[in-house]
C-alpha positions in Angstrom: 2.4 -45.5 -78.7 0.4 -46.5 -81.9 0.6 -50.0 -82.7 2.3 -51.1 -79.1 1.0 -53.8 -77.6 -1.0 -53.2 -74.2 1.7 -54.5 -72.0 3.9 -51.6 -73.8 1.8 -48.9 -73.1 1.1 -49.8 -69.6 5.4 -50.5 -69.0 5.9 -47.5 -70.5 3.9 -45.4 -68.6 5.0 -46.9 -65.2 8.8 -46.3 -66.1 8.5 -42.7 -67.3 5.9 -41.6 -64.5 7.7 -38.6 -62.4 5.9 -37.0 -59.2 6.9 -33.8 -60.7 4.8 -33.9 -63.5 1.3 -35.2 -61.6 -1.5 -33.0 -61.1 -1.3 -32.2 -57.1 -4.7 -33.8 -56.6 -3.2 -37.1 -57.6 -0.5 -36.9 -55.4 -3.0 -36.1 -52.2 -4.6 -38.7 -53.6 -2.0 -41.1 -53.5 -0.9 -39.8 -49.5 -4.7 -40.9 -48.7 -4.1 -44.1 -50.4 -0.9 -44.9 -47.6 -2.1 -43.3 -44.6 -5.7 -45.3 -45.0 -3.7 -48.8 -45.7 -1.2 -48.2 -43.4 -3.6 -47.0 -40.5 -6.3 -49.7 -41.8 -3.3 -52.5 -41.9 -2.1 -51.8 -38.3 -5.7 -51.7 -37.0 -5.8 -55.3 -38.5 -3.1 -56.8 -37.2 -5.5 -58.1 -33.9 -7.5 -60.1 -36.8 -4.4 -62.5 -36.3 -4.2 -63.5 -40.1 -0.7 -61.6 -40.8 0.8 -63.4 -37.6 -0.4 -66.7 -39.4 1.5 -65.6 -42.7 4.7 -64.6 -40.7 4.6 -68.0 -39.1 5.3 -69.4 -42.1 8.1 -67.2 -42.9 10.2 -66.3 -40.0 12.6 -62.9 -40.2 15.4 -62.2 -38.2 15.5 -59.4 -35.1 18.4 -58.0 -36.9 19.4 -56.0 -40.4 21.2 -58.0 -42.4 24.6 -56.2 -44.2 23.2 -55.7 -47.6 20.1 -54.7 -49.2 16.8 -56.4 -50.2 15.1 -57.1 -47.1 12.3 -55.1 -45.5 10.5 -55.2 -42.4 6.7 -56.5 -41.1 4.7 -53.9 -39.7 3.7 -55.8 -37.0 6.5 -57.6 -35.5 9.5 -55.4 -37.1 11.1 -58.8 -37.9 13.3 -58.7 -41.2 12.6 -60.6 -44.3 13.4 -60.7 -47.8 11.0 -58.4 -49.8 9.1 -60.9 -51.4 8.6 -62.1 -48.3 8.0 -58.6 -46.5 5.2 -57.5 -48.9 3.3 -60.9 -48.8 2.8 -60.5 -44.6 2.4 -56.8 -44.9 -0.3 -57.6 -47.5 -1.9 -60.0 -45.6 -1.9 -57.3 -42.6 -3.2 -54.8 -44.9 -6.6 -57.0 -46.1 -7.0 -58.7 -42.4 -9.9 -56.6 -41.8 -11.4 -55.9 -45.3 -11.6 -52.1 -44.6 -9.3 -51.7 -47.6 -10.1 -48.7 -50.6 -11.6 -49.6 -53.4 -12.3 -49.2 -57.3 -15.4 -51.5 -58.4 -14.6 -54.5 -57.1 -10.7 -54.4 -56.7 -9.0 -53.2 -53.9 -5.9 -51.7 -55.3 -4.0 -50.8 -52.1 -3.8 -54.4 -50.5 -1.2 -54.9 -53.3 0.3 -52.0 -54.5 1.1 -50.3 -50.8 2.5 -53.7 -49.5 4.6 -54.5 -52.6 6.1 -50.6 -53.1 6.9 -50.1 -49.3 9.1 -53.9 -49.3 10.8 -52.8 -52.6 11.2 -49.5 -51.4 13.2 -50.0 -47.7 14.8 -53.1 -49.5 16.2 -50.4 -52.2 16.7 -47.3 -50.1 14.9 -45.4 -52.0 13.4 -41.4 -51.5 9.7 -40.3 -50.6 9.2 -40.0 -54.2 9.7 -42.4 -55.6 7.7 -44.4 -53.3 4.8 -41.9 -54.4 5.8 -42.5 -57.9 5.6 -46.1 -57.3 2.3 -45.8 -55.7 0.3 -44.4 -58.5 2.2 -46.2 -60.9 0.6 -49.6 -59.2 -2.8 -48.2 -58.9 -2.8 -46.7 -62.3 -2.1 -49.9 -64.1 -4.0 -52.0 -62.2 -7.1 -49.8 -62.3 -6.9 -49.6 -66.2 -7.0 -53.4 -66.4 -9.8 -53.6 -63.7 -11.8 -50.9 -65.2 -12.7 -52.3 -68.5 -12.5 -56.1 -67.2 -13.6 -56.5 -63.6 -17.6 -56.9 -64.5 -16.2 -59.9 -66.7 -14.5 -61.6 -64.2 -16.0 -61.4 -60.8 -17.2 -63.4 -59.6 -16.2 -66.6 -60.7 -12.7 -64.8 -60.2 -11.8 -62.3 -57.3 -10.8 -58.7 -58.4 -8.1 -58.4 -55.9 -6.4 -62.0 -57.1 -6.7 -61.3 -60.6 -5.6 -57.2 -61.3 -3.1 -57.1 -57.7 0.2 -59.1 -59.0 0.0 -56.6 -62.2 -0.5 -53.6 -60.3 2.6 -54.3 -57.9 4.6 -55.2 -60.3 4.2 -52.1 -61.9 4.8 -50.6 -58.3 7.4 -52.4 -58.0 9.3 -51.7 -61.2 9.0 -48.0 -61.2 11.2 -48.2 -57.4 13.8 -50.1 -59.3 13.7 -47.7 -62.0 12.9 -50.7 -64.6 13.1 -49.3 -68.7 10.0 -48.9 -70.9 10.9 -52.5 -72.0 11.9 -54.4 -68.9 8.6 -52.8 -66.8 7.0 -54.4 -69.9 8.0 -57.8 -69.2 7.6 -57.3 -65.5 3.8 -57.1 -66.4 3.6 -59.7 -68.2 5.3 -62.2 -65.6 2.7 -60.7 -63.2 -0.2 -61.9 -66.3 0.7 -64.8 -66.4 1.0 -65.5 -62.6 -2.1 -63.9 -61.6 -5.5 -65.3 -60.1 -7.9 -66.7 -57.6 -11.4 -67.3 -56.7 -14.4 -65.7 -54.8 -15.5 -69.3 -53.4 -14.0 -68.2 -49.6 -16.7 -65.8 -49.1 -19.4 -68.4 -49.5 -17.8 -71.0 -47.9 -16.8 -68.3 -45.1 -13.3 -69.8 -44.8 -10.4 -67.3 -44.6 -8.3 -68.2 -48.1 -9.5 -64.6 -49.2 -7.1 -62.7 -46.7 -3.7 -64.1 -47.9 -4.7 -63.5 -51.6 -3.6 -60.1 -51.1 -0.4 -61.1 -49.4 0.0 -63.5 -52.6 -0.7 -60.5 -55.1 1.8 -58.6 -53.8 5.0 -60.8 -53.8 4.0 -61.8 -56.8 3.8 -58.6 -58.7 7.2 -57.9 -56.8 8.8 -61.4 -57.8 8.0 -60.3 -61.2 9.9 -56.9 -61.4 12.7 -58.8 -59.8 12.7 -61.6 -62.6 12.7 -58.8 -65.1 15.0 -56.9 -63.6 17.3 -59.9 -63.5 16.6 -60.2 -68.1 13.9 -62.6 -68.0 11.3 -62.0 -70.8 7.9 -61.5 -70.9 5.4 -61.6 -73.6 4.5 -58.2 -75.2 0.8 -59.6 -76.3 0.5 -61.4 -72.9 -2.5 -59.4 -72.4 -4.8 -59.7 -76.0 -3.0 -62.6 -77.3 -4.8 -65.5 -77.9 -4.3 -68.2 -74.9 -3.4 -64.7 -72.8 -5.2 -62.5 -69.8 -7.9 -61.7 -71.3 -8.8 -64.5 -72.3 -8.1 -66.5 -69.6 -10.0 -64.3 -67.2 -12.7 -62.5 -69.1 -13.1 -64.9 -72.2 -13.2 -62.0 -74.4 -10.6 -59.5 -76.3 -13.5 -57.1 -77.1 -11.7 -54.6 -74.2 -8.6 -54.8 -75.3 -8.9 -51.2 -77.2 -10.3 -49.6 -73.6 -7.2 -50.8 -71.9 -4.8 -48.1 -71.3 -6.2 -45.5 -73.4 -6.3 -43.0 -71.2 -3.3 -43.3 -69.4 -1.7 -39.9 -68.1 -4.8 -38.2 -69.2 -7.9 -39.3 -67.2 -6.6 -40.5 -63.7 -7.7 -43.5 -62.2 -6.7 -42.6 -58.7 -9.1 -39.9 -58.2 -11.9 -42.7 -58.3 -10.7 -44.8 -55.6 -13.1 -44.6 -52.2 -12.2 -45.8 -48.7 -14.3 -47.9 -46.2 -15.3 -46.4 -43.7 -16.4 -50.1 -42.1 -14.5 -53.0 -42.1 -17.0 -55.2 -44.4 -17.3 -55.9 -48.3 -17.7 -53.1 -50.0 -20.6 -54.2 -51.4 -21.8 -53.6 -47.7 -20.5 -50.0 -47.2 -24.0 -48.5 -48.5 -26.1 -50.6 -46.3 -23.9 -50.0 -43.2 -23.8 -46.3 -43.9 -27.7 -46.2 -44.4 -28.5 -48.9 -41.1 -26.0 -46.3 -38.7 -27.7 -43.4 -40.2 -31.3 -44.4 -39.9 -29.8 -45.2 -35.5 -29.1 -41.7 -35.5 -31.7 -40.3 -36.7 -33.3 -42.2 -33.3 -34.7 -45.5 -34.7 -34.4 -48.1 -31.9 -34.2 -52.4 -33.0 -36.8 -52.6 -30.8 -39.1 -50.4 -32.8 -38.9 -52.5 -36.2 -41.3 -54.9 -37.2 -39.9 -55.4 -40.6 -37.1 -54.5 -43.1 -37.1 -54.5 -46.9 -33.3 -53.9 -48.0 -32.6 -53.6 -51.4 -29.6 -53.5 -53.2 -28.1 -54.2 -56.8 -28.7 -57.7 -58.0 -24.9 -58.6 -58.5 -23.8 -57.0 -55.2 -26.9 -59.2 -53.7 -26.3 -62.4 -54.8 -22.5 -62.2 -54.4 -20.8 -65.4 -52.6 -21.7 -64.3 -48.8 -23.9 -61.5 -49.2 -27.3 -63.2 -49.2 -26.6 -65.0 -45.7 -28.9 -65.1 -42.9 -26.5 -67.4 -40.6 -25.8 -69.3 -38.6 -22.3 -67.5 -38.4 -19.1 -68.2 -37.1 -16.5 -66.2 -38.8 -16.3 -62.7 -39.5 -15.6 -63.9 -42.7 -19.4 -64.9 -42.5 -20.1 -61.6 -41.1 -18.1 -59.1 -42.7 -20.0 -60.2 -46.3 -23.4 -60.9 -45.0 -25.5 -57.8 -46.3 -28.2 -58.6 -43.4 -25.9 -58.7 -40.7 -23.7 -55.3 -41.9 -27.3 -53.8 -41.6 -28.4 -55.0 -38.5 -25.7 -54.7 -36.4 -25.5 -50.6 -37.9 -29.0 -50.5 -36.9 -28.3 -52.1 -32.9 -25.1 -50.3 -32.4 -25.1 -47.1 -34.4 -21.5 -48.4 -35.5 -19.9 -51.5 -37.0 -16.3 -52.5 -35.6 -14.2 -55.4 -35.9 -14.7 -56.2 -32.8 -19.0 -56.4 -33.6 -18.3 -58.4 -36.8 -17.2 -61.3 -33.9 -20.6 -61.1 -32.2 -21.5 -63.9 -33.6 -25.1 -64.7 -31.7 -25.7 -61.4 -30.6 -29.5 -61.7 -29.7 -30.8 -58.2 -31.0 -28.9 -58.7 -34.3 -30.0 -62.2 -35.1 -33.7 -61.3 -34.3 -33.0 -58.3 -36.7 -31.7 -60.3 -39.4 -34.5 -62.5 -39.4 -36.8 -59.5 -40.4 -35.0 -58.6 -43.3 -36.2 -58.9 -46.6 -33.0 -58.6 -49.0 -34.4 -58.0 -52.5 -31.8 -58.1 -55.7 -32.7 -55.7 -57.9 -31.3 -55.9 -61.8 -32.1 -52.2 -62.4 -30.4 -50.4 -58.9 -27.3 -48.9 -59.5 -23.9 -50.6 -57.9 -23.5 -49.5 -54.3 -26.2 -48.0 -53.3 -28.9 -49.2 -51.2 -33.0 -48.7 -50.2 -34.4 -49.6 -47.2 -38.2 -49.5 -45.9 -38.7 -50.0 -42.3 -42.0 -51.2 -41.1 -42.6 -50.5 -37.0 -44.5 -52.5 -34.3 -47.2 -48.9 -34.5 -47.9 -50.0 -38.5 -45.8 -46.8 -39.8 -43.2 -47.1 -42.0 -39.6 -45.2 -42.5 -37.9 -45.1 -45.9 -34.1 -43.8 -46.3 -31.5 -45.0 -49.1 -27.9 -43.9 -50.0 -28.1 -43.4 -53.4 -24.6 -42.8 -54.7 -22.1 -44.3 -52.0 -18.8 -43.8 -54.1 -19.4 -40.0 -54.1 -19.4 -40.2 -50.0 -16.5 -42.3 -50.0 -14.2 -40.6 -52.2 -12.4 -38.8 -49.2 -9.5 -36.3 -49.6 -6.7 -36.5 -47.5 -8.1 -35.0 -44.5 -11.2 -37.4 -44.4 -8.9 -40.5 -44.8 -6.9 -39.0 -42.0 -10.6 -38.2 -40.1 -11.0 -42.4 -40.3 -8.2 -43.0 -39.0 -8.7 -40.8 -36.1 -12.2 -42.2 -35.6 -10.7 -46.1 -35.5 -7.9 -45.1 -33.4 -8.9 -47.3 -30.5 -8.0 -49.9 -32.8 -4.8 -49.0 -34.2 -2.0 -50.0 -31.6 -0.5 -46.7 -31.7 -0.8 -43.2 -29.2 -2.6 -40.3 -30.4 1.4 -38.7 -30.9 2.6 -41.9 -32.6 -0.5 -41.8 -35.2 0.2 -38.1 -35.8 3.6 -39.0 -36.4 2.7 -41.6 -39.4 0.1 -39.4 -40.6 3.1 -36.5 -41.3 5.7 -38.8 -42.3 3.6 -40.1 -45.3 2.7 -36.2 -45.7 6.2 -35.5 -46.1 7.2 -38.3 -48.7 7.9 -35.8 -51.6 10.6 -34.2 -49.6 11.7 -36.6 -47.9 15.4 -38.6 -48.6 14.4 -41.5 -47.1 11.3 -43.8 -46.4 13.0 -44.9 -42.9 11.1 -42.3 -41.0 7.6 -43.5 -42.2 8.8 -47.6 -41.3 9.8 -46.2 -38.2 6.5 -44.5 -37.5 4.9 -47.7 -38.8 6.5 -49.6 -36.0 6.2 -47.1 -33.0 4.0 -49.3 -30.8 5.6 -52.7 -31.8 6.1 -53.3 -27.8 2.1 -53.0 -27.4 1.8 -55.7 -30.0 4.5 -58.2 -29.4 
């Protein structure tokens, strides 16, 4: 589209996007996408945080006779959509073990957003897949170019999430090239938030997803219903880019590649429920347990890591702690408690004066370095015998970009925390399997809501 403006090419893309015409790694792709949201979401649900957001919104027990609501995952209650993906969201983010491309999380957005509009529509397994890389397609070619320009002071997640769902959103009500266009453009204009929860270690950051979401899907529905968006609401002076990165000089980067290079295939998983920033010190701290290294044994630890990632709001805390806010972005404590436990769970992110991790953290030297790579991570560890161990993980987005049967590996190795039964898991892991055949979404709610009686 020469000449088009970049909320054009992004709306056009969205609405013409078929399944049919995706390269199968894409689509497998886009099934690891769901099953780790939707298995990551349902463990989070013990965090609490998405039974806050539905306290706020009460649903009903029962369906009501028309369409446009959807239900929680948790409680099975039915609300309108809007409503719907702002809980799920919440749900989905509760434990921060989210996926990831740079610093935005794509899925705590897109999945919540497309699944609401989806049972609120009645629409087919594909296009909810469809939907699904539509939302993490746009969003990623606005995060791409942007996302070392606005985070911090602005949070990834806040700022690139309403865009991204609405995209999601309009390709499930089958929006036009021109009204997915101004759907986008609502989202623009709407979108937003800070990174000053993490070093506060409050909990605003978990409802920003929730917030993303209903708001990307409140503005398909205002397009949908004629309002207009701006076509330069992106480059225009006064517009996104401005706003959020203070610069237009990406505005040419922006959607270029579209249907040629896919975003998708870049997206990694957590295998830990902390920052991602974290995921390369966790991963080296467990290793270096199994390769036999005891707390006990360490004298010293020099951790280094990229300066941003470093000296990110949270990372550089030594304590005291009382959240797992705290916790969960506190570079020392991801490493220490990998290092006592061989493992980091939710439930270990709520130790919060566990004695061997405390003593640990207080040996650890965290050291920003300008020149180290993004997510990756060097440690030296000097014993009590004066020797010394060196490991690092060097290139953490290559181990964490999983196909679909290491997402569904993940799953299986956090099942103790997912309030479903080996059979009911299975059951959501083939139902999202089966979306491009599949007339109806119903089955993979359904699966979704297997062990509601565990959880209510």
């Amino acid at each position: 589209m020469a000449g088009s403006t970049i909320a054009e090419r992004l709306g056009v893309f969205a609405a013409d996007l078929e399944v049919d015409a995706l390269p199968l790694p894409v689509v497998e792709r886009a099934k690891g996408c769901l099953i780790h949201a939707l298995a990551v979401g349902m463990a989070g649900s013990a965090a609490g945080f998405g039974r806050r957001a539905e306290q706020v919104t009460p649903g009903v027990s029962s369906p009501p006779n028309r369409r446009g609501y959807a239900r929680s995952l948790v409680t099975g209650q039915w609300h309108p959509a809007s409503t719907a993906a702002f809980i799920n969201g919440v749900h989905l983010h509760a434990r921060a073990q989210e996926d990831t491309h740079g610093t935005f999380h794509p899925g705590v957005s897109v999945v919540p957003a497309a699944l609401a509009a989806a049972e609120a529509s009645a629409v087919d397994g594909r296009t909810l897949l469809a939907a699904v890389v539509a939302g993490y397609e746009v969003g990623i070619a606005l995060s791409k170019p942007l996302t070392d320009l606005t985070t911090p002071p602005f949070r990834a997640t806040a700022v690139f999430g309403p865009v991204a769902a609405a995209a999601a959103v309009a390709r499930i009500r089958g929006l036009s090239g021109e009204r997915t266009t101004s759907a986008l453009a609502i989202a623009a204009s709407i979108s937003g938030g800070t990174s000053e929860s993490f070093g506060a270690g409050t909990d605003e950051w978990h409802f920003q997803s929730g917030i993303a979401a209903t708001s990307g899907l409140m503005a398909a529905q205002l397009a949908e219903a004629g309002v207009a968006g701006s076509r330069a609401a992106f480059e225009a002076e006064a517009g996104f880019l401005d706003c959020f990165s203070r610069s237009r000089e990406a505005a040419e980067m922006i959607a270029r590649d579209l249907g040629r290079s896919w975003n998708m295939l870049e997206v990694t998983f957590k295998p830990y429920p902390v920052c991602a920033f974290n995921q390369a010190p966790a991963m080296l701290a467990v290793r270096l347990r199994e390769s036999g290294l005891h707390a006990d044994e360490v004298a010293s630890i020099r951790l280094q890591m990229n300066e941003r990632e470093a000296t990110y709001p949270g990372m550089p805390s030594r304590g005291p702690f009382t959240s797992t806010s705290q916790t969960l972005m506190s570079a020392r404590f991801a490493f220490a408690t990998g290092l006592v436990h061989g493992d980091i769970t939710y439930g270990l992110l709520q130790h919060f004066t566990d004695p061997q991790v405390l003593d640990l953290i207080g040996k650890i030297d965290l050291v920003a370095e300008s020149a180290r790579p993004a997510k990756t991570a060097h440690a030296t560890v000097g014993l009590v015998d004066g020797t010394a161990v060196q490991d690092a993980i060097e290139d953490s987005d290559a181990m964490l970009s999983w196909d679909t049967d290491g997402v569904v590996r993940n799953a299986e190795r956090i099942a103790d925390e997912i309030p479903l039964s080996t059979k009911e898991l299975e059951t959501l892991i083939d139902s999202v399997a089966t979306l491009p055949d599949a007339p109806s979404i119903d089955p993979l709610i359904r699966a979704t809501l297997a062990g509601i009686s565990v959880r209510t």
